[in-house]
C-alpha positions as CSV (number, residue, x, y, z in Angstrom):
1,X,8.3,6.5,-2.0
2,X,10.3,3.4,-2.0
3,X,12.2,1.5,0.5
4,X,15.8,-0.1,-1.1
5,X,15.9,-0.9,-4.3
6,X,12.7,0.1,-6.8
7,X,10.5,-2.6,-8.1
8,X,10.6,-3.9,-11.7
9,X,8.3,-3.7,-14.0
10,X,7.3,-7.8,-13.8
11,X,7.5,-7.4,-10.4
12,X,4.6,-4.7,-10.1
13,X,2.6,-6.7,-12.9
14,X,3.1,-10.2,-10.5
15,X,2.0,-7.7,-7.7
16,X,-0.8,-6.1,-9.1
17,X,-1.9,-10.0,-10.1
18,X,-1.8,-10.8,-6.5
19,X,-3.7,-8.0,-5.1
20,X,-6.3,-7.7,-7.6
21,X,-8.4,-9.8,-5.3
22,X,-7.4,-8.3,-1.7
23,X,-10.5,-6.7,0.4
24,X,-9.0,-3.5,1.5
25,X,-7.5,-3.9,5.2
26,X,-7.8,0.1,6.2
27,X,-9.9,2.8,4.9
28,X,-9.1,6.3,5.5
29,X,-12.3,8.6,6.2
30,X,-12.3,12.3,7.1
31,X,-9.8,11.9,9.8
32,X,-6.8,11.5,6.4
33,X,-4.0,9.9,6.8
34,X,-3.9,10.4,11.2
35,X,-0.9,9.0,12.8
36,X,-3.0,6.0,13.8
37,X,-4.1,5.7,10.7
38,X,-0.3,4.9,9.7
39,X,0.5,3.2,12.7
40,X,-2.2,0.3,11.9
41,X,-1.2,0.6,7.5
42,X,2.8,-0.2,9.1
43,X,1.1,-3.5,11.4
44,X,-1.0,-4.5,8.6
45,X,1.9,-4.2,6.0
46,X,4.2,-6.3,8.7
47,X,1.4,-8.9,8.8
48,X,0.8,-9.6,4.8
49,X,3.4,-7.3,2.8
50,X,0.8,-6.8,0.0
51,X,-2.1,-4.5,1.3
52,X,-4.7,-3.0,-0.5
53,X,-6.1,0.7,1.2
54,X,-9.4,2.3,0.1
55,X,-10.3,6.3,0.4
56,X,-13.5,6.7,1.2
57,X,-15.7,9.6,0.0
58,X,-15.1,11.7,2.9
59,X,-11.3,11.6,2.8
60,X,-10.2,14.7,1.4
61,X,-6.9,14.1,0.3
62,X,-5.9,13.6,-3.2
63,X,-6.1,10.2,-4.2
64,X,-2.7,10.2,-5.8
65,X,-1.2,12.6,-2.9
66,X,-2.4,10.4,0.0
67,X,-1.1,7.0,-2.0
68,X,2.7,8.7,-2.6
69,X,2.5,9.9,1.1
70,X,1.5,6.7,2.3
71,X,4.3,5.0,0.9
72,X,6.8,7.6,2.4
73,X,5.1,7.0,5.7
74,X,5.3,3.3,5.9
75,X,8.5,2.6,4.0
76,X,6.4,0.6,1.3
77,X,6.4,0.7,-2.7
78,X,3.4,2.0,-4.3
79,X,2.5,-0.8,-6.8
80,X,-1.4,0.6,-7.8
81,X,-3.6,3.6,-7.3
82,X,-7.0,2.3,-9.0
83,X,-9.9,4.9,-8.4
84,X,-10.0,5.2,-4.3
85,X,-8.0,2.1,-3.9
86,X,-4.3,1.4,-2.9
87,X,-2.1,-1.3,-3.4
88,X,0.8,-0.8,-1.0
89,X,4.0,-3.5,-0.6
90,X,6.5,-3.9,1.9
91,X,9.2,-7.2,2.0
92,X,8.7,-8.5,5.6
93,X,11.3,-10.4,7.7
94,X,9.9,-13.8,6.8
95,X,9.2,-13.5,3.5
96,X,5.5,-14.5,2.2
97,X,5.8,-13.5,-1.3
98,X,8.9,-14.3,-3.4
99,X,8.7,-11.6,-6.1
100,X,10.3,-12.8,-9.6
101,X,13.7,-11.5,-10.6
């Protein structure tokens, strides 16, 4: 689920601070979690490291299931599942957000 070392406990609550206000950048509908699907979570991840993902009605994954598998997928932490939402975080290259230590 996670990619190098796991994520502390400030850093998911500075996280979850940060993407409390994030318009979800992909929905996933009744296609699931496709490989394009993936492919554009991965780009959107590179782009802003903190993403949030919503699951729409017609997705019939388990919310839970589809967040932990997401994560595998894209080589991201799982910081939140709230209802159908995801927050999903991945360090880029060129560092946007400077988590605390």
């Amino acid at each position: 689920m996670t990619v190098g070392r796991a994520l502390k406990g400030s850093q998911i609550r500075f996280l979850r601070a940060k993407g409390h206000h994030l318009k979800p950048i992909a929905l996933a509908g009744k296609d699931g979690l496709s490989e394009a699907f993936l492919q554009a979570v991965g780009t959107s991840l590179e782009c802003h490291e903190l993403i949030k993902v919503k699951l729409l009605e017609t997705c019939a994954i388990d919310r839970h299931e589809a967040a932990t598998e997401l994560a595998e997928k894209t080589g991201s932490h799982l910081v939140q599942v709230l209802g159908r939402s995801i927050l999903l975080y991945r360090a880029g290259e060129k560092r946007i957000i400077e988590l605390p230590q």
